[in-house]
N, C-alpha and C positions, 0 to 999 in steps of 0.2 A: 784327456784328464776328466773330464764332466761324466764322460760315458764309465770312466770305470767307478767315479764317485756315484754315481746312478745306480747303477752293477752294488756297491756297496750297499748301499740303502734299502737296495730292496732285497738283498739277502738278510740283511741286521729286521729288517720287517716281517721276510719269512718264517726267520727263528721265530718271532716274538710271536708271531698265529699259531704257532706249530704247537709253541708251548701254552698258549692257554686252551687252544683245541685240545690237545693233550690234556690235561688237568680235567678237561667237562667232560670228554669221551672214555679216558682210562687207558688213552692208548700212549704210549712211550714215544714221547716225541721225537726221537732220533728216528724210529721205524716212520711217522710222516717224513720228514726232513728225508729220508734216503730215497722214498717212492717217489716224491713230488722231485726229487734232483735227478732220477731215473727216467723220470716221465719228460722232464723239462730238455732231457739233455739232446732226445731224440727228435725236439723241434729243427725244422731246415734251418731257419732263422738263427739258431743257437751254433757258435763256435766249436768249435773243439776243445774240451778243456782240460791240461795237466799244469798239476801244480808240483813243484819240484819238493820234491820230499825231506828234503833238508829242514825247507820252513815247518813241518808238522815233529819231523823227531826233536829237531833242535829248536826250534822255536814257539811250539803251541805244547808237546806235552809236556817240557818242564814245568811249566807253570798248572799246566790241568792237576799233575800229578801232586805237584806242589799242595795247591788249592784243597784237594781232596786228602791229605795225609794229615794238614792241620787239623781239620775236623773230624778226623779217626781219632775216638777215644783213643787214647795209648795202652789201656788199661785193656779195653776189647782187646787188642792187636798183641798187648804181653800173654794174654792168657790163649788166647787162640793162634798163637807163633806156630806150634805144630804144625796144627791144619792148613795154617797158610804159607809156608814155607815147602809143605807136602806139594800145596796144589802149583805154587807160581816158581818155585824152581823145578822140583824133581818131576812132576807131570808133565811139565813143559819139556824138558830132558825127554824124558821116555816117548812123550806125542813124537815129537821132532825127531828122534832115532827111528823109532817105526814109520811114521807116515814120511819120512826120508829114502827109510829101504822100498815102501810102497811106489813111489814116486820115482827111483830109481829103475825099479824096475816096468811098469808100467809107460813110463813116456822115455821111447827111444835115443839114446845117446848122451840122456842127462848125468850121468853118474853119482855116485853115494854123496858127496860134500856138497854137489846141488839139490841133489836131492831133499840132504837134513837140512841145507840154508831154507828150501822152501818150507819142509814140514814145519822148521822152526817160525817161519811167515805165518804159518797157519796155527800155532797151536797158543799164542796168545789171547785170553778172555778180557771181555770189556764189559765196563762198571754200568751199562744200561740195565742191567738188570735190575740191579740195587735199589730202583727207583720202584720197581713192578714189585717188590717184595718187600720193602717196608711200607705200601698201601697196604699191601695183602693181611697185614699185623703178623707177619710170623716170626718164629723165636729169633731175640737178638743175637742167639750168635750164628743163625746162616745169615743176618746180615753183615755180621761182622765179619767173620769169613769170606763173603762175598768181595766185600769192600778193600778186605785186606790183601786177598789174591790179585785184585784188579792195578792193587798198587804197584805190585814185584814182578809179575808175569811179562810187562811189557818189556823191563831192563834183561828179564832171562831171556826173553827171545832174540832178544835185536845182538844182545851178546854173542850166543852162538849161530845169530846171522851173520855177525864180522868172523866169528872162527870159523865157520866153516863157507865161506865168501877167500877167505885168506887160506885155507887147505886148500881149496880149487883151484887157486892162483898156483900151486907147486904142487901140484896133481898129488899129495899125501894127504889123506885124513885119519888121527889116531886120536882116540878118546885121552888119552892124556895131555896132549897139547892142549884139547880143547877146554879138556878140565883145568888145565894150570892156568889157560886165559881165564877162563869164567871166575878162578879165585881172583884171580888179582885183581879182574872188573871189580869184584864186589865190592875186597876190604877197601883198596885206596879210594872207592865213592861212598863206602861208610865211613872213612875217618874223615872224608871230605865235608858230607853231608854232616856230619856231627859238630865239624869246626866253625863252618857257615853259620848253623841255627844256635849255638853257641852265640858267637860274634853278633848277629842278627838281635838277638834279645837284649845284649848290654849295652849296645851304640842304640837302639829305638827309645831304652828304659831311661835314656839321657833327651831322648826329641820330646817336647811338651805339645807340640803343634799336632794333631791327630792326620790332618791332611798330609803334612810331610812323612810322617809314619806309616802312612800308608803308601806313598809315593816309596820310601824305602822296604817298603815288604814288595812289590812289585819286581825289586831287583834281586831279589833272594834266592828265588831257582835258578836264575841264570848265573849268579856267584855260586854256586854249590854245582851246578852240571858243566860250567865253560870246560874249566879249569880240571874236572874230573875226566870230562873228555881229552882234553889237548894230551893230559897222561895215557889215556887207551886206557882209560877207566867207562865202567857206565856212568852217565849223566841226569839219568832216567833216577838210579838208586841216589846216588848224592841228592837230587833232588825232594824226595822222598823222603830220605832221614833225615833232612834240614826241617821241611815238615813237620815231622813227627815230635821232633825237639821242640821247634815252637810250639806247635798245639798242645803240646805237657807242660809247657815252661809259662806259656803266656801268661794263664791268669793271673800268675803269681807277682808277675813281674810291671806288665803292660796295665794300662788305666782302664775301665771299663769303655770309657769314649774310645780310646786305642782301638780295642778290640771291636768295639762297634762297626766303628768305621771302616776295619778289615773287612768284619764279615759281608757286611753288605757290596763293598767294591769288590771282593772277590768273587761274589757271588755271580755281582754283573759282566765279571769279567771272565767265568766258568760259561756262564748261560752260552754267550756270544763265540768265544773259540770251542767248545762245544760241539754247535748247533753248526760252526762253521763245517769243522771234520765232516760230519754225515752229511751239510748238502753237497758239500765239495765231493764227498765219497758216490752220490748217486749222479752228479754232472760231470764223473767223468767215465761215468762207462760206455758210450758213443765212441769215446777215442780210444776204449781199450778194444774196445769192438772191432771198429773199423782198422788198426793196426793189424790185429790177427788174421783177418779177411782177406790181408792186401800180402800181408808176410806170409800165411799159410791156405793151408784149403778151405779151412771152417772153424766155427765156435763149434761145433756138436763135442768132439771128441773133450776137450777142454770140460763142456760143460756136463759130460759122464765123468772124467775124472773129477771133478769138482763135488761132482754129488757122491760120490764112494769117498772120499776125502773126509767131507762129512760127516758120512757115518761112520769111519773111523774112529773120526776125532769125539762124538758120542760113545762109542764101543770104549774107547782107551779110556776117557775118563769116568766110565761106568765100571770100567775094572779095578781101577785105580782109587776111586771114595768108597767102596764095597768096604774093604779092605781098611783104608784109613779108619771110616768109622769103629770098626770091630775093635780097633786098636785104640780109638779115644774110648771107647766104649770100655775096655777091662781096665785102661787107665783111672776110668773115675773111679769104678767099683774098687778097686785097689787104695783110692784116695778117700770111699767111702766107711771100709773100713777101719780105716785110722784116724779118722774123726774122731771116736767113744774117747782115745788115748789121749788127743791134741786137746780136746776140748777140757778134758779134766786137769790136765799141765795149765791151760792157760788159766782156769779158775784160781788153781794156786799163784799164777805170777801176778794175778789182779789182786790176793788178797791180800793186804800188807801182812800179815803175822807170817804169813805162808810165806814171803817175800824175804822176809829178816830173817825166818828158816836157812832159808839156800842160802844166800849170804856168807852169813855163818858157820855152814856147814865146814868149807875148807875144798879140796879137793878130794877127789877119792885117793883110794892106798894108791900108791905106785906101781903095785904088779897087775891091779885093774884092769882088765884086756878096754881100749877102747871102743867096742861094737856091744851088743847085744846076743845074748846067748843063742846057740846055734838051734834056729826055729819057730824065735821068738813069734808069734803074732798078736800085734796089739789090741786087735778086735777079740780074744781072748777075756781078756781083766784089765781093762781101761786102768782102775786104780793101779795096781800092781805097775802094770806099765810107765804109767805116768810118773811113778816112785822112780824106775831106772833112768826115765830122762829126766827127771827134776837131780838127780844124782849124779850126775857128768852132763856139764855141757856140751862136750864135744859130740855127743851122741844124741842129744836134742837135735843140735843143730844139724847134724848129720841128715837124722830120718826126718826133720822138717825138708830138710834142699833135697831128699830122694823125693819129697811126697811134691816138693814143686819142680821135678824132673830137672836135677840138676844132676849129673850122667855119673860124676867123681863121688856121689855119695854113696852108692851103694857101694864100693871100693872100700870104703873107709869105715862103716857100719858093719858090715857081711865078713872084710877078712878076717883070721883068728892072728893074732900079734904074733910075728915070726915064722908065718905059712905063708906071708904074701910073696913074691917074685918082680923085680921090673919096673916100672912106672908104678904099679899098687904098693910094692913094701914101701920106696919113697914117700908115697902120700900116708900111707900108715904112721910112716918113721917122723914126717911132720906134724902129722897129726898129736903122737905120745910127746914131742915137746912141747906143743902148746899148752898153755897154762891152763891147767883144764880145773878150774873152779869160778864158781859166778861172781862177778862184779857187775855193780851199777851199771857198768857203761853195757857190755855185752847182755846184763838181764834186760835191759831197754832194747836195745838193738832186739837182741832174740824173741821179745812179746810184740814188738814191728811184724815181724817177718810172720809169726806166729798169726795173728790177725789177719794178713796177708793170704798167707796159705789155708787158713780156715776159712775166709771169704772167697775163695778159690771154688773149695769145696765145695759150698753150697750152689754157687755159681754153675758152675756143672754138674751136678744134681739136681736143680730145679727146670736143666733143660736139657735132659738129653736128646744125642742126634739118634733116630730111628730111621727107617728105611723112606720114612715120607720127605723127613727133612733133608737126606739120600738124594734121592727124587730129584727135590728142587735144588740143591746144590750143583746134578749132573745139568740137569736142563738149562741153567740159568746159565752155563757157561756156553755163551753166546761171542762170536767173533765183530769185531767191529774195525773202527777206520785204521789203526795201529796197525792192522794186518795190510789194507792198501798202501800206506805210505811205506812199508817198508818192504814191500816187494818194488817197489816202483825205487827204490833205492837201489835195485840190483844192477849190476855193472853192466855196460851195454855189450862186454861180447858174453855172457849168459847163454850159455844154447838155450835157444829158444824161448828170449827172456818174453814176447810179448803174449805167448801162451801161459807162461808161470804166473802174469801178472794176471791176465785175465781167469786164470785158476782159484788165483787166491783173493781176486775181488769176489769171484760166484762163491766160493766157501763163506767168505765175510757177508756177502748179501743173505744170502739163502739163511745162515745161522739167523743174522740179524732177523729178518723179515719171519720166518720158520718157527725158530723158537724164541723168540722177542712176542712175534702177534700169537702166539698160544701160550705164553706163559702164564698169563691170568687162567687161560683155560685149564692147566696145568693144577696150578695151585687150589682150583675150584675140584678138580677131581682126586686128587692125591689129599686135601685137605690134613697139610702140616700142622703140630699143636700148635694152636696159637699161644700169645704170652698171657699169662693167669692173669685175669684183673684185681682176684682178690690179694694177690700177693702184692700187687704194684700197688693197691689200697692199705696194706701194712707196711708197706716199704717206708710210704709217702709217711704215712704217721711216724714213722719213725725218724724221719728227716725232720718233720717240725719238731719233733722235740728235741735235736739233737743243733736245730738251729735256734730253740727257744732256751736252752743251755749255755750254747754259747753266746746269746743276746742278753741274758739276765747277768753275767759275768763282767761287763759293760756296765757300770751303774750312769744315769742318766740324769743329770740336774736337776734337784727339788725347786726353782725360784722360779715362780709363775709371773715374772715383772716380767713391762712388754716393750725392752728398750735394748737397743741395738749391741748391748755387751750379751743379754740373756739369751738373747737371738743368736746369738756367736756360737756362746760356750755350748746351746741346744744344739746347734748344726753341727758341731765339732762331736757331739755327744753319740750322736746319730749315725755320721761316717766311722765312729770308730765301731759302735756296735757293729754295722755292714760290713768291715773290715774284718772285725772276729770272727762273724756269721761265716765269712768267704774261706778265711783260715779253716775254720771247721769242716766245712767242706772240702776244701784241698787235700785235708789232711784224712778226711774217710775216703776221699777219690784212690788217695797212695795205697791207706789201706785194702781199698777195694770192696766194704760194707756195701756200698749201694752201687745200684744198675746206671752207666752210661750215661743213660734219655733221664733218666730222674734226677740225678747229678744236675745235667746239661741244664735244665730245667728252672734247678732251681736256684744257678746262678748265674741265667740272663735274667732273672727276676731281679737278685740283687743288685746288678751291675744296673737294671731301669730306675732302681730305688735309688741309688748313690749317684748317678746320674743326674735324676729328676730335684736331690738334695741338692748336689751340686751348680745348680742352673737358678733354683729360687733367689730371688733375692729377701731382704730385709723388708718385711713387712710392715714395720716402722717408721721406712724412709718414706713408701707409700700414702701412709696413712695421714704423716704429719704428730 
């Protein structure tokens, strides 16, 4: 017992060197923590060490995953959905089919289902990068992308590691079994995860004690992954969008102490399981070594196939962001042009005569086709245009949900009334019953959304992805521990499970070490835009005024008397202003007006104000 308490201590010590070496050096402290666990493992003195894989999928990354989904903007993660949906399911998909048929064919006797189970080991990316690219300053949205893939990737992989783990078992693999598993993983760990973080915010919003609230945020990944597993759901995604719920929901709901107290015990409880993954992943390659050695003729072969693996897994995802960006790319241009239209529509919803207008107006005739005329383009005559949508709302709302890539609206804009067929005349045909003239409640809702989508706009406009930001997207997709513990998960009659395993640790190391220790290099030669400081300097102004707005709306106590009622009513005066300031904020966060970091910023300021309010006492009592 003392020896493995021993054994703990000085691992929980290691991390803690790793990481401040780390921090003075610029080097990624996983990349120490892996060499020093590789270096250590090949002492005599040193055991042999496997750790059974169970403890890491079910037991360290819900919570990693957990930890890292709350402090994903929601906001980054709704507008860059595309991009990270492209990269942590469908890339994953296509690595793992190719580097399956590669695998297949290359290492004698394995067949196609072990094959994809491997390629599927190999083709998850890990969030060390994240850390090397937000020193670098580069655009927030490769790190949101980044951050966002690292979330989903690991649940797609390990997905069609049990489907095709379970084709093997009944020697048939067909891409539709695999596909109807992988839905069903998903939804039932997204309805999962959504009822978890749900549940999670309205039992804490009732605990007063910050400690115990944190002691219940502790248990939240594992109520959102248990129970999504015991279904043959993933674990990994419930985990994730319980996450994501809280970290959207919290401020609103949770006390700033609450949240404090999160952040920081989370944080120390990120560092620690962590830091454990990579040493654990460098101490135990001795014993993947030594198994191959004793079961076969050699590491060589292993470690050519490992390094062609590799550059696959480079090759594929270099074909694959080409591509995607060209496609975010005329997406925005498309969303740029109909800005002139949007923006001139919202002038009129903001200005009240213009408001009482539409109102008023009634609905259109009834033989009105609901779309716009065939060819219409709004970057044409902004005004004019803005006349047709300010004229039907169904047709606002329409080319609003196309410009925010909602798939049914071109459906409903584009058909001519009585040419559509199928699923399109239905939505047409519900579309002409709804009550198509503006009211109060939908003119409110529709300048929401509106605001929304113009903030959108500028958001991808101010940062587009180009081949640099390409670059570091392909590079930064680095393999890490998720990739050992789940080969090591592979059933023990695996043909030739102890070579797979040591495959896909040299893919996970060599990524790691390879492109982890040159990715600074990287980013110093490809030099990605960084983010505009002059913008983030009018962002910022615009946030104080937008938070000196809603602190003046707050009127504040005229009586300068220095007695324990005036001291009350002033303190009470003060949390409400903070309170309005925080509302304000929440509500441009929904909108989407400001950047993430700046947001992020400037309401851990408030929550130290209202905090630091909350703790003084009565200066009176003091005083005498």
């Amino acid at each position: 017992m003392e020896e493995v308490l021993v054994v703990g201590v000085l691992a929980v010590l290691t991390i803690a060197a790793a990481t401040v070496y780390g921090q003075r050096s610029g080097v990624a402290s996983p990349l120490i923590l892996v060499v020093f666990g590789i270096l250590v493992s090949f002492l005599p003195f040193v055991p042999v060490l496997e750790v059974q894989p169970e403890w890491i999928i079910a037991g360290v990354l819900p919570p990693l995953l957990y930890s890292a989904s709350v402090s994903m903007p929601a906001m980054n993660f709704r507008r860059e959905f595309g991009a990270i949906g492209g990269l942590s399911v469908v890339l994953v998909i296509v690595s793992s089919v190719l580097l399956g048929i590669f695998f297949a064919w290359i290492i004698p006797g394995l067949g196609l289902a072990w094959g994809v189970a491997l390629g599927a080991i190999v083709s998850p990316t890990d969030a060390v990068a994240t850390g090397i690219v937000k020193r670098a300053g580069v655009s927030p949205r490769v790190v949101a992308i980044l951050e966002g893939e690292s979330l989903l990737n690991d649940a797609t992989a390990l997905v069609l590691l049990r489907a095709a783990v379970a084709a093997a078992a009944v020697a048939s693999f067909t891409f539709g079994a695999v596909t109807l598993t992988f839905l069903y993983s998903v939804v039932v760990a997204v309805v999962f995860g959504w009822i978890v973080g749900r549940l999670n915010l309205i039992v804490r919003a009732r605990v007063k004690d910050a400690t115990v609230n944190t002691v219940i945020s502790f248990t939240v990944p594992f109520l959102a992954s248990i129970p999504a597993e015991a279904l043959g759901a993933s674990g990994l995604v419930a985990a994730v969008v319980a996450g994501l719920i809280t970290g959207s929901r919290a401020p609103r709901v949770l006390s700033p102490e609450h949240r404090l107290s999160d952040t920081q015990n989370w944080r120390t409880v990120e560092l620690v399981l962590e830091g454990m993954i990579f040493l654990t992943m460098g101490l135990e390659l001795f014993g993947i070594v030594q198994k191959v050695q004793t079961d076969h003729s050699g590491v060589l072969p292993a470690v050519g196939i490992a390094a062609v693996a590799l550059l696959l897994t480079l090759v594929v995802r270099a074909a694959f962001v080409a591509p995607l960006l060209a496609l975010l790319a005329r997406r925005g241009r498309r969303r740029e042009r109909m800005r002139p239209a949007l923006t001139k529509l919202q002038e009129r919803l903001e200005d009240p005569e213009a408001a009482r207008r539409l109102l008023e107006q009634g609905p259109p005739p009834p033989d009105a086709a609901a779309a716009l005329p065939a060819g219409v383009d709004l970057a044409e005559d902004p005004d004019a245009h803005a006349d047709v949508l300010a004229a039907d709302p169904d047709v606002a709302h329409a080319e609003v949900a196309k410009v925010a890539g909602v798939p049914e609206a071109a459906a409903v804009t584009r058909d001519r009334l009585g040419t559509a067929s199928g699923w399109r005349a239905r939505l047409v045909r519900r579309q002409r019953a709804r009550q198509r003239a503006w009211t109060v409640e939908n003119l409110a809702r529709f300048g929401t959304r509106l605001r929304r989508v113009l903030a959108d706009i500028d958001y991808f406009t101010a940062a587009p992805l180009g081949w640099r930001e390409g670059s570091i997207v392909v590079w930064a997709g680095m393999r890490g521990a998720v990739t050992v513990a789940a080969a090591q998960s592979l059933p023990s009659n695996t043909p030739g499970r102890s070579v797979l395993v040591l495959i896909a640790f040299l893919v996970a190391a060599g990524s790691l070490l390879l492109q982890g220790g040159t990715l600074g290099l990287a980013l110093r030669l490809v030099k990605p835009t960084p983010a505009d400081p002059e913008a983030e300097k009018e962002e910022r102004r615009r946030l104080l005024e937008l938070l000196h707005e809603a602190g003046q709306a707050v009127p504040m106590p005229s009586t300068t008397e220095r007695t324990p009622e005036a001291f009350t009513q002033h303190k009470t005066a003060r949390l409400k202003r903070i309170r309005a300031q925080r509302d304000a904020l929440l509500d441009a966060r929904d909108d989407g007006t400001f950047s993430a970091d700046v947001l992020a910023g400037a309401l851990s300021n408030l929550d130290a104000d209202e905090i630091s309010i909350d703790l003084k006492g009565d200066p009176t009592e003091a005083t005498g």
